[in-house]
Each structure stands twice: as C-alpha cells, then as structure tokens.
The first five atom37 places (N, CA, C, CB, O) and aatype in JSON, in Angstrom:
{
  "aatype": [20, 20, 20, 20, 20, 20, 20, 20, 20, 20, 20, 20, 20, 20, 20, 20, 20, 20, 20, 20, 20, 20, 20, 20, 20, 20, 20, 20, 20, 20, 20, 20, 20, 20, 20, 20, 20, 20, 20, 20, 20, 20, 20, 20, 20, 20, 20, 20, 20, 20, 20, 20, 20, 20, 20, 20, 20, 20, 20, 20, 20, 20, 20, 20, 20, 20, 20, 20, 20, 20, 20, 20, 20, 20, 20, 20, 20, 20, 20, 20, 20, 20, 20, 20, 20, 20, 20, 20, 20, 20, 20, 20, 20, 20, 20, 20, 20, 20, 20, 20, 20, 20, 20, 20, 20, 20, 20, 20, 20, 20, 20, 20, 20, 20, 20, 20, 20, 20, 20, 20],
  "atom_mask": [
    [1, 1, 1, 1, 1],
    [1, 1, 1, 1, 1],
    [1, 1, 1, 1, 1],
    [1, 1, 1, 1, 1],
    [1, 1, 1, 1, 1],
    [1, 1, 1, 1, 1],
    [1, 1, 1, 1, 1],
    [1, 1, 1, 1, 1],
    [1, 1, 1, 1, 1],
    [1, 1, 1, 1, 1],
    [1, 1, 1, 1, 1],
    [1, 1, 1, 1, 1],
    [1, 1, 1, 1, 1],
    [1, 1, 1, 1, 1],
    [1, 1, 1, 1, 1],
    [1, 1, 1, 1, 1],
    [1, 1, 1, 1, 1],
    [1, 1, 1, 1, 1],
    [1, 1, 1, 1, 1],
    [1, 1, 1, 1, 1],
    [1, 1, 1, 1, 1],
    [1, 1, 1, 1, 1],
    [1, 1, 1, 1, 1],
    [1, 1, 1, 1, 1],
    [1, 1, 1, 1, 1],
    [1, 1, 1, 1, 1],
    [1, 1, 1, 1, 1],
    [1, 1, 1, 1, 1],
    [1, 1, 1, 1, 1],
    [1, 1, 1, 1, 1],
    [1, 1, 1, 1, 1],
    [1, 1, 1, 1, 1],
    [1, 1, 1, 1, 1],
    [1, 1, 1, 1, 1],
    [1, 1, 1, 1, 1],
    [1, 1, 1, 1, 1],
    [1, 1, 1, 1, 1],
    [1, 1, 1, 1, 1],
    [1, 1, 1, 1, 1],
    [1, 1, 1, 1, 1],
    [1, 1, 1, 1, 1],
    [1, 1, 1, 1, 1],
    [1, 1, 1, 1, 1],
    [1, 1, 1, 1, 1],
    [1, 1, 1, 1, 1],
    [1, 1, 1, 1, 1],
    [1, 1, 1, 1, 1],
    [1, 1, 1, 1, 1],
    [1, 1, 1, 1, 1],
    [1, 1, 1, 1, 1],
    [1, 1, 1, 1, 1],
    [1, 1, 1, 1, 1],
    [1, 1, 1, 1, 1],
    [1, 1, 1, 1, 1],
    [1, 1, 1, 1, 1],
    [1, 1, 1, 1, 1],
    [1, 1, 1, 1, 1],
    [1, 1, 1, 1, 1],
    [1, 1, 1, 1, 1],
    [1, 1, 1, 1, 1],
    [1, 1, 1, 1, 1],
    [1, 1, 1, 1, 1],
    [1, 1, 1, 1, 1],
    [1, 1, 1, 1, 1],
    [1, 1, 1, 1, 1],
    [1, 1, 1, 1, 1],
    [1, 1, 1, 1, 1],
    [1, 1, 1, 1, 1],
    [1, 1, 1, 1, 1],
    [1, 1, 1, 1, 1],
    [1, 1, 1, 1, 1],
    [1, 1, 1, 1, 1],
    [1, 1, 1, 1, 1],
    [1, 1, 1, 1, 1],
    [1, 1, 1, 1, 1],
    [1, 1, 1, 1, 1],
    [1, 1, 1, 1, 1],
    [1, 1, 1, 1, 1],
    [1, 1, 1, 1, 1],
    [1, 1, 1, 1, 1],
    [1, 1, 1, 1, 1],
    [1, 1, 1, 1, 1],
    [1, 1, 1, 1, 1],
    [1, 1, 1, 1, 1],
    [1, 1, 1, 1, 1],
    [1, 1, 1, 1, 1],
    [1, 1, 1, 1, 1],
    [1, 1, 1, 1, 1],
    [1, 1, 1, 1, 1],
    [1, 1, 1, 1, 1],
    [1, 1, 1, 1, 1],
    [1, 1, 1, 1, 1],
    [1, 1, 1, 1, 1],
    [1, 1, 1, 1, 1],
    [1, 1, 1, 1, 1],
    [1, 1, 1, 1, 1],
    [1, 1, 1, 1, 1],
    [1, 1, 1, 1, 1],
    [1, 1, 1, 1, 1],
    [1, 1, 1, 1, 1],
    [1, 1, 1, 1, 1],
    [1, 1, 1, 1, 1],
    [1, 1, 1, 1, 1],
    [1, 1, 1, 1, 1],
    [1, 1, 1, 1, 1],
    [1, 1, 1, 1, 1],
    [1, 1, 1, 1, 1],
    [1, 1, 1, 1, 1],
    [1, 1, 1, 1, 1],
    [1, 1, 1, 1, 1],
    [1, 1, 1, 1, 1],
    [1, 1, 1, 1, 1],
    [1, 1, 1, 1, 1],
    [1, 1, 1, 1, 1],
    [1, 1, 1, 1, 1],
    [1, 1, 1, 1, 1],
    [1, 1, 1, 1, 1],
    [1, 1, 1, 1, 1],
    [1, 1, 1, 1, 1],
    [1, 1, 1, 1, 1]
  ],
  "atom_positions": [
    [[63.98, 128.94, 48.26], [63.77, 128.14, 47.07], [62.27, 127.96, 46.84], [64.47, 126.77, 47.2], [61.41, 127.94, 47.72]],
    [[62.09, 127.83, 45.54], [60.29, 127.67, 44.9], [60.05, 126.32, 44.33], [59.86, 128.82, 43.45], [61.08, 125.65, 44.26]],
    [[59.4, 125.97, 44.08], [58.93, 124.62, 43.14], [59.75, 124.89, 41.77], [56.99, 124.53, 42.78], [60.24, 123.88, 41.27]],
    [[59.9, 125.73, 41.32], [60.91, 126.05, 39.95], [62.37, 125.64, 39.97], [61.03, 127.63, 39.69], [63.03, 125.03, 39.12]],
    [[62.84, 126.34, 41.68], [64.18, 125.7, 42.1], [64.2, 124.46, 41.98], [64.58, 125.89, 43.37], [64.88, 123.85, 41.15]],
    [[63.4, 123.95, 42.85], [63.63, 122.44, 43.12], [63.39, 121.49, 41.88], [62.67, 121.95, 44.28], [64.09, 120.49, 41.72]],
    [[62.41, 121.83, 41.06], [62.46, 121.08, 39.63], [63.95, 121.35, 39.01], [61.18, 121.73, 38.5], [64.5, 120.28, 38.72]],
    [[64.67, 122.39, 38.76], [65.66, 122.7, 38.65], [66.92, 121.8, 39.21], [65.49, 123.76, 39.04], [67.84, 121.56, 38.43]],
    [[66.94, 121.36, 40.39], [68.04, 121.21, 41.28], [67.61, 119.74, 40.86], [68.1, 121.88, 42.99], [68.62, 119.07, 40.66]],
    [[66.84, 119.27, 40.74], [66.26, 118.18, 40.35], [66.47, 117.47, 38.9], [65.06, 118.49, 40.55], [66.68, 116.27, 38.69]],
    [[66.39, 118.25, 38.19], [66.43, 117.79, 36.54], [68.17, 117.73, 36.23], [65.48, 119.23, 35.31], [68.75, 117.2, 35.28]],
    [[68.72, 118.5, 37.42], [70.09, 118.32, 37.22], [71.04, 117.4, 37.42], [70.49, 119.0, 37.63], [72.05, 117.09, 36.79]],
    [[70.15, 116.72, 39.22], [70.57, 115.93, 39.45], [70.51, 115.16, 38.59], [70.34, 115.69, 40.25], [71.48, 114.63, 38.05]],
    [[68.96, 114.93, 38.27], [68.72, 113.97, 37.14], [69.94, 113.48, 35.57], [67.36, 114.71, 36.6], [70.3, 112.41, 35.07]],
    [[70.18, 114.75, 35.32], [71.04, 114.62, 34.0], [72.57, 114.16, 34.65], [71.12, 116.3, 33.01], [73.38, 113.46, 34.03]],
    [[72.81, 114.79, 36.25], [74.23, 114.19, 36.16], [73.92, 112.75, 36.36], [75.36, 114.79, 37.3], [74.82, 112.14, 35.78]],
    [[73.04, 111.86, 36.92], [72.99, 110.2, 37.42], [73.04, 109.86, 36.06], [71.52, 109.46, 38.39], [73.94, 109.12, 35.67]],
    [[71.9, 110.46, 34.99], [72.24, 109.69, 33.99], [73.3, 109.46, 33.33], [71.7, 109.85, 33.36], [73.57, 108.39, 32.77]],
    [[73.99, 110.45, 33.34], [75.65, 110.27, 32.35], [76.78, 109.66, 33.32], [76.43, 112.09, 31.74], [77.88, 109.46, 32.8]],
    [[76.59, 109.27, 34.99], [77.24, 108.73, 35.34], [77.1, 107.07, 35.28], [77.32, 109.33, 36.24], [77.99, 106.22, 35.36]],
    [[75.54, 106.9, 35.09], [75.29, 105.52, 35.22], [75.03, 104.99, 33.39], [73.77, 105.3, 36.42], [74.42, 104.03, 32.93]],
    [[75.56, 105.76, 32.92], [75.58, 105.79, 31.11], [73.83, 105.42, 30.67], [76.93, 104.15, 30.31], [73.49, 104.63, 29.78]],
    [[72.89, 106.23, 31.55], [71.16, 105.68, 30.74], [71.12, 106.81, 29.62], [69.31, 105.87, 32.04], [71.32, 108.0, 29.88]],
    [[70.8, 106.27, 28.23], [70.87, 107.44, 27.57], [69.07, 107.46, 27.16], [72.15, 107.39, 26.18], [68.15, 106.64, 27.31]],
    [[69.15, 108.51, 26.71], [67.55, 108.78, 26.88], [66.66, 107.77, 26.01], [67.15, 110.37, 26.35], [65.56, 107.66, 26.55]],
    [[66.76, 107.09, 25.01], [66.36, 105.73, 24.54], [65.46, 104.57, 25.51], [67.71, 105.11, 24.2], [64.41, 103.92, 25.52]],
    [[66.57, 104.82, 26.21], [66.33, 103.97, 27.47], [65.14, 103.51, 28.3], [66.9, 104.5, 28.25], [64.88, 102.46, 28.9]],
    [[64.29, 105.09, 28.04], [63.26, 104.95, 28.52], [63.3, 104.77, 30.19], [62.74, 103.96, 27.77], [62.46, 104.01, 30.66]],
    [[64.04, 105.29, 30.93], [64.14, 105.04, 32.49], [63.46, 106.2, 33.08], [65.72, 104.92, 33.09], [63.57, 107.37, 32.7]],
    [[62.52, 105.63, 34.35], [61.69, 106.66, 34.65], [62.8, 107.15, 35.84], [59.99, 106.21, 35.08], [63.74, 106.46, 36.23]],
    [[62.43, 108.72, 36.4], [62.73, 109.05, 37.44], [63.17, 108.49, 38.47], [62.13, 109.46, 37.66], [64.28, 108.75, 38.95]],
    [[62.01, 107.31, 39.14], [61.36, 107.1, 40.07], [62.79, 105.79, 39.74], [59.47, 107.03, 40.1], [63.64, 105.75, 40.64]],
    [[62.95, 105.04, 38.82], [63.42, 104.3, 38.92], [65.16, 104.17, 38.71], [62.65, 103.79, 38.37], [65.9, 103.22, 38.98]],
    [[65.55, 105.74, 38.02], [66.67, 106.18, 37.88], [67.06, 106.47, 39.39], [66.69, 107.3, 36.89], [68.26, 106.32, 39.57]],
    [[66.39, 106.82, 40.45], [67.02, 107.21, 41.42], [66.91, 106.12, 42.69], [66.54, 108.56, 41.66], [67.16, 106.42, 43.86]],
    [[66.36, 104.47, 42.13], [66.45, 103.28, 42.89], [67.69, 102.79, 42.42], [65.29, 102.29, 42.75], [68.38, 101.94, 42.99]],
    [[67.98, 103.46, 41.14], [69.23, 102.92, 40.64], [70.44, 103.28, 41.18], [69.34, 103.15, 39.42], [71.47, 102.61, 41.22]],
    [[70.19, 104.63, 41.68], [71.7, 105.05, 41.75], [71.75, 105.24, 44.2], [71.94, 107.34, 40.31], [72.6, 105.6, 45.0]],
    [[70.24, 104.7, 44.31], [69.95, 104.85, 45.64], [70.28, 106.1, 46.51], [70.5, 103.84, 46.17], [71.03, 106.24, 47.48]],
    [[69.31, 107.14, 45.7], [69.45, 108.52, 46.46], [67.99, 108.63, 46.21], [70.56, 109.86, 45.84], [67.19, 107.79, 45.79]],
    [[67.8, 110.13, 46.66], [66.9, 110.5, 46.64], [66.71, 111.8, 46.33], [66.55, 110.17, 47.43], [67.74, 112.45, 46.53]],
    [[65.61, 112.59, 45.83], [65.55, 113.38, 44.92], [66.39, 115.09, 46.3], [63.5, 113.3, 44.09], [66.37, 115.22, 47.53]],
    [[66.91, 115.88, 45.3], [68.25, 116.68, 46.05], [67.05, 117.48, 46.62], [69.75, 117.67, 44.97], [67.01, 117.47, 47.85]],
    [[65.71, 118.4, 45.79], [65.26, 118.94, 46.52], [64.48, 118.35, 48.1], [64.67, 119.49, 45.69], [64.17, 119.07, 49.04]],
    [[64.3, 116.75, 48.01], [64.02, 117.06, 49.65], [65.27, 116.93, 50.16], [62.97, 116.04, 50.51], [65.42, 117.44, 51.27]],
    [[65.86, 116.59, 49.86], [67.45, 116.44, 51.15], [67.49, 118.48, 51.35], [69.88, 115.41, 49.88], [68.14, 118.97, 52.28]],
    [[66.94, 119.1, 50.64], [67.23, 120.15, 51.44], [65.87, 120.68, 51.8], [68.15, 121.16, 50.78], [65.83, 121.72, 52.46]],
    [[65.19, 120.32, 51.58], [63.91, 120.92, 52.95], [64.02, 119.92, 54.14], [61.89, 120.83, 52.36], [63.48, 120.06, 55.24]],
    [[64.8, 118.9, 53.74], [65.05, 118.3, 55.56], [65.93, 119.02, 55.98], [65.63, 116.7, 55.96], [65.52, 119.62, 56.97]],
    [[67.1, 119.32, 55.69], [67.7, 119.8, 56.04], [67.29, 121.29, 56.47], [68.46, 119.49, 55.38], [67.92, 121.59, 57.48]],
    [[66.48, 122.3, 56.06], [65.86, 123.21, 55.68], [65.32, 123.21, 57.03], [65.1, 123.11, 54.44], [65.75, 124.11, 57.76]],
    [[64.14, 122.11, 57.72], [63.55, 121.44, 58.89], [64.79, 121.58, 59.82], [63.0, 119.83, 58.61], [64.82, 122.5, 60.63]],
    [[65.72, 120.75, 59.74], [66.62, 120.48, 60.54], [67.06, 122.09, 61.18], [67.74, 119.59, 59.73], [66.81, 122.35, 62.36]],
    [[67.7, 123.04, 60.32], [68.05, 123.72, 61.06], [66.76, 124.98, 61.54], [69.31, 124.09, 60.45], [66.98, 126.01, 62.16]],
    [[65.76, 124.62, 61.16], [64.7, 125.51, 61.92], [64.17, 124.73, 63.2], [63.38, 125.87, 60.91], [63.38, 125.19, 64.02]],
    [[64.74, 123.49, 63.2], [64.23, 122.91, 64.95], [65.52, 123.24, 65.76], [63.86, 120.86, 65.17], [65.36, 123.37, 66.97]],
    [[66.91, 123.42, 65.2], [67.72, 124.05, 66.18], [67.31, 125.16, 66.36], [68.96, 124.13, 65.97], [67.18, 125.43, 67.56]],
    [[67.02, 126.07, 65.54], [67.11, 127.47, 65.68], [65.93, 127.55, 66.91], [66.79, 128.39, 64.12], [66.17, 127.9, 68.07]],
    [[64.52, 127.11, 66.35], [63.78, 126.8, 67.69], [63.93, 126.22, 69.4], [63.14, 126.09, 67.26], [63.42, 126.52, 70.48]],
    [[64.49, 125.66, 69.1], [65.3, 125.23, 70.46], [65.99, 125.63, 71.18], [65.89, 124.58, 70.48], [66.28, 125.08, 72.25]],
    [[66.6, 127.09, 70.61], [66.93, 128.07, 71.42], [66.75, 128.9, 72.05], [67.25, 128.39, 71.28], [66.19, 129.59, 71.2]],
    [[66.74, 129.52, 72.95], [66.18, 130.67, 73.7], [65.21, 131.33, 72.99], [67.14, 131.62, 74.07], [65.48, 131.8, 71.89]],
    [[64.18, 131.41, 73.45], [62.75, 132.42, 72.59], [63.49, 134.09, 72.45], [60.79, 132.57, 73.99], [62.8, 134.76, 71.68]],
    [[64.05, 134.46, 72.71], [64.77, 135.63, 72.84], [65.98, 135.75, 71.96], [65.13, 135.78, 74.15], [66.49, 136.83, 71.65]],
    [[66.44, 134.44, 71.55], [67.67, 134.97, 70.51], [67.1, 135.61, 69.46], [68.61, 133.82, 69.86], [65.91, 135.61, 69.18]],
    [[68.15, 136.24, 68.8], [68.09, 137.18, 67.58], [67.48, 135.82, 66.19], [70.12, 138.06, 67.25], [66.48, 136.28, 65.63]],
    [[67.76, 134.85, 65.8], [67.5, 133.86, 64.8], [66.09, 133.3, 65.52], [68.87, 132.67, 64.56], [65.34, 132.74, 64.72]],
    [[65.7, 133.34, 66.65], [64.7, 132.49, 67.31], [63.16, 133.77, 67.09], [65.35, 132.03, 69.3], [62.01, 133.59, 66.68]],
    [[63.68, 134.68, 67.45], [62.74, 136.08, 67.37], [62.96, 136.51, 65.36], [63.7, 137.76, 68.82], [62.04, 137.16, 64.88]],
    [[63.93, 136.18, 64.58], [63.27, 136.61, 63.06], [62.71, 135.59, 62.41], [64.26, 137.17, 62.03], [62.46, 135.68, 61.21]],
    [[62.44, 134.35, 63.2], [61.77, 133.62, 62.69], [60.43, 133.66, 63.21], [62.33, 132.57, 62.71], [59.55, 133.05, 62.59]],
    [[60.2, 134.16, 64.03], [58.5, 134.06, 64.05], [58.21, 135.42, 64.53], [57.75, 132.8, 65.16], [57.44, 135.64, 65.46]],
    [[58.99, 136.53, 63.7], [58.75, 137.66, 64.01], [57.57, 138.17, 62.83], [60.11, 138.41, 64.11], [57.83, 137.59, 61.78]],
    [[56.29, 139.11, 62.69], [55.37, 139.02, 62.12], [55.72, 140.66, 62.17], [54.12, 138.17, 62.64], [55.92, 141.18, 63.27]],
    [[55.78, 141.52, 60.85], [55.8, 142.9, 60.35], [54.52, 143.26, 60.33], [56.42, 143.12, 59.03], [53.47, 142.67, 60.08]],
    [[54.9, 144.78, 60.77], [53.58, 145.73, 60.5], [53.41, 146.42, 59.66], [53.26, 146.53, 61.23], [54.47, 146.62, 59.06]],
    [[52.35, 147.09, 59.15], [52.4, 148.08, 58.42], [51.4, 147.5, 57.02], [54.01, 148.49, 58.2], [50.64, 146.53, 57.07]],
    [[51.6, 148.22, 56.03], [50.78, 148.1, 54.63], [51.78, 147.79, 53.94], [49.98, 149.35, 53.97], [52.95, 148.17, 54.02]],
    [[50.89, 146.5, 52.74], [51.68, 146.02, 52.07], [51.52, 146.56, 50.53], [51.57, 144.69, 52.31], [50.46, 147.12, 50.26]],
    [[52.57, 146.43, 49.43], [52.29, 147.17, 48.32], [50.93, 146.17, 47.54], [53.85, 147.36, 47.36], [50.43, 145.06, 47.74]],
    [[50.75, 147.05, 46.8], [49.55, 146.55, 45.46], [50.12, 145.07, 45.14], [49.63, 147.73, 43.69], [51.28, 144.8, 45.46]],
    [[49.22, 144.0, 44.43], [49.7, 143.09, 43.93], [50.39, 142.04, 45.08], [50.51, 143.66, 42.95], [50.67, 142.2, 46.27]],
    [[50.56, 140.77, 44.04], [50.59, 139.25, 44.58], [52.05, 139.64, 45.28], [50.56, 137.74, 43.2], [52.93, 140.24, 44.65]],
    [[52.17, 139.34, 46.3], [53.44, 139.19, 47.29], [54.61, 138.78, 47.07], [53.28, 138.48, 48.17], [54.53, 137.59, 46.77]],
    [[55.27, 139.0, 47.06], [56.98, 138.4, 46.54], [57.17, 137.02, 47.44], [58.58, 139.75, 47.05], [56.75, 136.76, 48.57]],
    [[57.99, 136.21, 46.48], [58.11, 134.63, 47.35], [59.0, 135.09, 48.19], [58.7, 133.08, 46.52], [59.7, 136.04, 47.83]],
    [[59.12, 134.69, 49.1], [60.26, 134.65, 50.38], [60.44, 133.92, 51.07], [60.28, 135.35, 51.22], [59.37, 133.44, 51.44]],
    [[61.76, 133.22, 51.8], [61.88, 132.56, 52.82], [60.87, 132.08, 53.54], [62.49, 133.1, 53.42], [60.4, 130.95, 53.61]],
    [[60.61, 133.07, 54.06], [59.62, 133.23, 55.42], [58.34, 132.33, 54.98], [59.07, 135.07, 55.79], [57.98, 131.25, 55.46]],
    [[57.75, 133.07, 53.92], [56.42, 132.92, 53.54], [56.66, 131.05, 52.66], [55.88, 134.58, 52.32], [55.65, 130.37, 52.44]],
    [[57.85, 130.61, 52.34], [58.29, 129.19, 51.89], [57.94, 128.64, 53.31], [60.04, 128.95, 51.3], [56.73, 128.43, 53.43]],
    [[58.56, 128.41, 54.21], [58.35, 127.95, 55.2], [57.02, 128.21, 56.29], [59.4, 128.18, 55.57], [56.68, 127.14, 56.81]],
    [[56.4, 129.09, 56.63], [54.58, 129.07, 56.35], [54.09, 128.2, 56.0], [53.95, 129.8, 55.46], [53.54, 127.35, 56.7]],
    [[54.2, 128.23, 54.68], [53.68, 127.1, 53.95], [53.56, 125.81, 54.46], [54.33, 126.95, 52.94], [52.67, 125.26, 55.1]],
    [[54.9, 125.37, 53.95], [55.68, 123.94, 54.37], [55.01, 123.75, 56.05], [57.84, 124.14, 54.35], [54.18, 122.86, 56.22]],
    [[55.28, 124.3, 56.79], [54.09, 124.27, 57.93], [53.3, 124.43, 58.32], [53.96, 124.41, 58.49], [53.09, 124.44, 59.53]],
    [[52.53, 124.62, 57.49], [50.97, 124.62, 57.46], [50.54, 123.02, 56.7], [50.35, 126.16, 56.42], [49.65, 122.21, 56.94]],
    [[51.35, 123.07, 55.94], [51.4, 121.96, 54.88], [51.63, 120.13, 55.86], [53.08, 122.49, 53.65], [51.08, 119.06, 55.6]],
    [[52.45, 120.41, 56.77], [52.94, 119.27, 57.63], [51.86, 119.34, 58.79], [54.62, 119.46, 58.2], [51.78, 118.44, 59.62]],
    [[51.01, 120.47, 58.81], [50.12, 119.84, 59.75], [50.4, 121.37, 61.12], [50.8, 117.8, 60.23], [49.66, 121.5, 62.09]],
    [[51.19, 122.0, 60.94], [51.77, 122.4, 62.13], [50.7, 124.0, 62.09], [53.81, 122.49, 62.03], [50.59, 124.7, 61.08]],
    [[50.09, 124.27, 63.29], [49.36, 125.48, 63.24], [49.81, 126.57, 63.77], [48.29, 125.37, 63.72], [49.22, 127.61, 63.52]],
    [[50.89, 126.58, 64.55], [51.95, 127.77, 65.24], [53.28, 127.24, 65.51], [51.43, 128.36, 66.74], [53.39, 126.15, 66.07]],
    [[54.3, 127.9, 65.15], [55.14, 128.36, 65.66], [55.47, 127.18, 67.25], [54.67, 129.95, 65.77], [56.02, 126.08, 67.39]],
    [[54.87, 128.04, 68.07], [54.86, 127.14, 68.85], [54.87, 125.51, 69.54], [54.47, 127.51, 68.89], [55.42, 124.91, 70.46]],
    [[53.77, 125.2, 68.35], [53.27, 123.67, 68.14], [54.88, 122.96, 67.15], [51.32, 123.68, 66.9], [55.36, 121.86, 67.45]],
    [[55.47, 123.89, 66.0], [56.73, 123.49, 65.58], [58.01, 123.15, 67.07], [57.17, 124.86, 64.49], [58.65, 122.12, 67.29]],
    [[57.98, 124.55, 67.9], [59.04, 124.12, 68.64], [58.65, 123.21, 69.63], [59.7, 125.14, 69.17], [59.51, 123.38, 70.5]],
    [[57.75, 122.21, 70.08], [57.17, 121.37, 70.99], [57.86, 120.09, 70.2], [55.4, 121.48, 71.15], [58.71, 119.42, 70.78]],
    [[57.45, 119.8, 68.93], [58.04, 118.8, 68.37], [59.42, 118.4, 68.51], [57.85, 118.95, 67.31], [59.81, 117.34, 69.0]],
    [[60.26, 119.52, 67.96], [61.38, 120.08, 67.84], [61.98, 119.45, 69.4], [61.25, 121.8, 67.52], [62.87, 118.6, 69.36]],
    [[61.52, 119.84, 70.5], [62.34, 119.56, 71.58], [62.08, 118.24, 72.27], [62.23, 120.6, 72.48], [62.81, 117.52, 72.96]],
    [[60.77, 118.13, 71.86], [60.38, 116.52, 72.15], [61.07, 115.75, 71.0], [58.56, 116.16, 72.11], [60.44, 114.69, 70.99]],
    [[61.63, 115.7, 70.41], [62.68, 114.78, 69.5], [63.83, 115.17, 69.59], [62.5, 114.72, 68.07], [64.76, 114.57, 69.06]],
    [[63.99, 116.31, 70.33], [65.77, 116.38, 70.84], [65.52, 115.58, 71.67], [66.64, 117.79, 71.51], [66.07, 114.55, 71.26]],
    [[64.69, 115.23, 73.23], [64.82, 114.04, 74.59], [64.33, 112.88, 73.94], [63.78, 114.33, 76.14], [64.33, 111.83, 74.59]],
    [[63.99, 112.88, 73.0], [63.97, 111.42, 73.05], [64.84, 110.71, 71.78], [62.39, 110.97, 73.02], [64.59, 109.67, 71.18]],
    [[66.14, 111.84, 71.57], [67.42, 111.12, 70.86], [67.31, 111.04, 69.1], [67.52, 109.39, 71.51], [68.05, 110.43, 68.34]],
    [[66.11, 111.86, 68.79], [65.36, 111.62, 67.04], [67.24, 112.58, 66.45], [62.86, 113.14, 66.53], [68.08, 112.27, 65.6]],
    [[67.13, 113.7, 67.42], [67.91, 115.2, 66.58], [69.07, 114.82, 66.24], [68.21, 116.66, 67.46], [69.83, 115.6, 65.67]]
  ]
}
C-alpha cells in the first residue's frame, strides 16, 4: 500500500461513519472529530500496525526461515532506467527508517525484547 491507498481506505472509511452516524456534509465535521465520534481510528494505521505486527513475528523466527531470509534479503544485479516501482519491500524500508530503526537487525532486537517482556 502507498499514501494514495491509505487516503483511499481512509476517505472511505470516512464516507461509511458518516452515513452511519447520519453527519451530512453541511455539518461541517472535521475528520479528526468524526472519528472521536464514532471512537476509531483512522483504517490506514490499524494496518501498518498490523503490517508491524506481523513483521516482528516473522522476525522472531529463525534467521534461516524462508519469510525471515525474503525479508531482509537484498538483490543483485542492475536496475532498469528510471524512478523504481513502489513495492512492499521498499514500503517498509521506509516505514523503518522512518521509526528510527537502522537495520534489520536493530528491528528484530525490539521485536523480541517485547515478546519477554509480554508487549506481543
């Protein structure tokens, strides 16, 4: 998913709260306050936690599994002309670079230090 998705997954949620909680656009109700109303929270982070969630299991598994090795597996070779295609991979990069995290590694340290101490 991109920032396009999630505005997306977002504006939808948005339109279904409003027609369930009858705000019609008059109304003037902001976002921020449409979704104190209905006490959720916006859909695109419930899935980059979730998103998190299952990349600290997957980490937590044997450095050798097949899901543990294509996640921090790094390709060789030459890449074509032009700006890079969005991908998975390169979404989550991001997002961890973004949270602070500088390897791979430093992700699965967290990851297992909040499985022992009961967070997971």
């Amino acid at each position: 998913m991109n920032k396009s998705d999630d505005k997306e997954i977002d504006v939808f949620q948005n339109k279904c709260i409003r027609k369930i909680l009858e705000v019609r656009w008059q109304d003037h109700v902001s976002t921020e306050e449409l979704l104190e109303r209905a006490e959720m929270e916006p859909l695109s982070r419930n899935v980059k936690r979730r998103r998190w969630k299952m990349i600290g299991h997957i980490l937590k598994k044997d450095k050798n599994s097949n899901d543990a090795i294509a996640l921090t597996w790094a390709p060789e070779g030459k890449r074509k002309r032009g700006r890079p295609k969005p991908t998975w991979r390169r979404m989550i990069e991001k997002e961890r670079e973004e949270e602070g995290w500088k390897s791979w590694e430093e992700v699965r340290k967290d990851a297992v230090s909040t499985e022992r101490s009961g967070d997971a």
